[in-house]
C-alpha positions as CSV (number, residue, x, y, z in Angstrom):
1,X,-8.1,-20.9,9.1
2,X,-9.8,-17.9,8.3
3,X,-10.6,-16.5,5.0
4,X,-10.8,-12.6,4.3
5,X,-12.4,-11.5,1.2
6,X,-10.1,-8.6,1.2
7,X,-11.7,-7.2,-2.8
8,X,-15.3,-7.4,-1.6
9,X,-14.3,-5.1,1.5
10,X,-13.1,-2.6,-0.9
11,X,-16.9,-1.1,-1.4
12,X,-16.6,2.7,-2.6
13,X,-13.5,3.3,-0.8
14,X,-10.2,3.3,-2.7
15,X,-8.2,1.7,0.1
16,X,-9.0,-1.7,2.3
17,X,-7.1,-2.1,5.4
18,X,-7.3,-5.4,6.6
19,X,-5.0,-5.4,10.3
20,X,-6.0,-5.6,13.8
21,X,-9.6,-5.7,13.7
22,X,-9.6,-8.3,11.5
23,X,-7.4,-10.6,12.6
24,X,-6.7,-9.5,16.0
25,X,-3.1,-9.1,15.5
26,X,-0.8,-6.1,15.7
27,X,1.8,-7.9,14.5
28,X,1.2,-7.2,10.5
29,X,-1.3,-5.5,8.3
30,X,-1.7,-5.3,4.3
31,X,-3.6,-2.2,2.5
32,X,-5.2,-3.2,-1.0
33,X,-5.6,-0.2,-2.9
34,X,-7.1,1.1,-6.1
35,X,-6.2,4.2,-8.2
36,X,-8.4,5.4,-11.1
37,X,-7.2,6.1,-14.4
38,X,-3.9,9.0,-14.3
39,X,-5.4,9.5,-10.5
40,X,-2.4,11.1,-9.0
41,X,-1.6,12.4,-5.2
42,X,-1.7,9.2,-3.4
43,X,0.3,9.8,-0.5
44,X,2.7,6.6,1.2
45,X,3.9,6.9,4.1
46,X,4.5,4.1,7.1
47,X,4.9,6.0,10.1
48,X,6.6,5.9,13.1
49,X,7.8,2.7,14.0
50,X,6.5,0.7,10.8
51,X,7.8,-0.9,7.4
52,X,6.0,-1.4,4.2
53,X,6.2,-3.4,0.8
54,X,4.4,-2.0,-1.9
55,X,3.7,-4.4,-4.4
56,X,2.1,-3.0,-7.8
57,X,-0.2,-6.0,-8.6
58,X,-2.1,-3.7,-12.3
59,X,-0.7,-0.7,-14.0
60,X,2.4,1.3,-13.7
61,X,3.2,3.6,-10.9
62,X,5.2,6.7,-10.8
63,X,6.9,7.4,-7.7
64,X,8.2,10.5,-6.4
65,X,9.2,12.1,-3.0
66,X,11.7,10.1,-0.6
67,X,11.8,7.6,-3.7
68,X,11.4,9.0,-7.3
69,X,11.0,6.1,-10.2
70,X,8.9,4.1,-11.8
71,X,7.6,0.9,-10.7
72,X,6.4,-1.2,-12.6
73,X,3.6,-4.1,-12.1
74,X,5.0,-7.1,-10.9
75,X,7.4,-4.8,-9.0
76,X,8.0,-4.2,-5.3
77,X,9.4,-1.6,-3.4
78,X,10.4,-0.8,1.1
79,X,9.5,2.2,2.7
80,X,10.4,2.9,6.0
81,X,8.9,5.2,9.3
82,X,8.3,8.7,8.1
83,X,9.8,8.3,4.5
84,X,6.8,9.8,2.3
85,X,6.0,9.1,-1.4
86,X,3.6,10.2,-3.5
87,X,2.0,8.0,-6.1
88,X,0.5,8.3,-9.7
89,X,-1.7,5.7,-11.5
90,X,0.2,6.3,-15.2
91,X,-2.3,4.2,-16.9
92,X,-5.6,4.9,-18.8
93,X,-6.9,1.8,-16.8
94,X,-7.6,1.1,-12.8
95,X,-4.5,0.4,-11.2
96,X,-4.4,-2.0,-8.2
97,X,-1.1,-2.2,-5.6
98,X,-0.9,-4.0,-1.7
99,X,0.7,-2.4,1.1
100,X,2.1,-5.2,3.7
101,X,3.0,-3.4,7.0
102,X,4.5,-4.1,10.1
103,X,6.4,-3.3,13.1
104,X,10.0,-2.1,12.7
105,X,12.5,-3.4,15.2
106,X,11.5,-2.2,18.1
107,X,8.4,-0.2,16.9
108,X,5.8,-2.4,18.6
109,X,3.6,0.0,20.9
């Protein structure tokens, strides 16, 4: 079993993928972001051939784009291929969210 100390690979950056390299796996991947306080203008987006679960883990998100709402922490939501969202941290505090990825049926390349 391997351990991966996914916060500590965060450094400055605002975004940690841990995937492929890692792990040596295309199968799956998982993003742990940060946003700072009211940052907005994240954009989400999957790609071709790829799923996603976003997973707000600290702070409230609004959502808009392909998928307008709020989502709240402790909240989930699926994107799919090309379907974009943009994201805003609505808090006055660091929000935190993971991104778990994969291959859609038939998306493998």
């Amino acid at each position: 079993m391997k351990i991966f100390d996914v916060k500590a690979n965060l450094g400055d950056s605002d975004e940690y993928i841990l995937g492929a390299e890692q792990t040596g796996s295309h199968a799956c991947y998982l993003i742990y972001g940060t946003m700072k306080p009211k940052e907005k203008g994240r954009d989400l987006k999957p790609g071709r051939g790829h799923e996603e679960l976003f997973l707000a883990i600290k702070g409230d998100f609004l959502v808009t784009g392909h998928v307008t709402g709020t989502i709240k922490e402790g909240q989930a939501m699926h994107l799919i291929g090309e379907e974009t969202t943009q994201l805003e941290n609505m808090t006055d505090a660091e929000a935190i969210y993971v991104l778990a990825g994969g291959h859609s049926s038939g998306g493998h390349h």
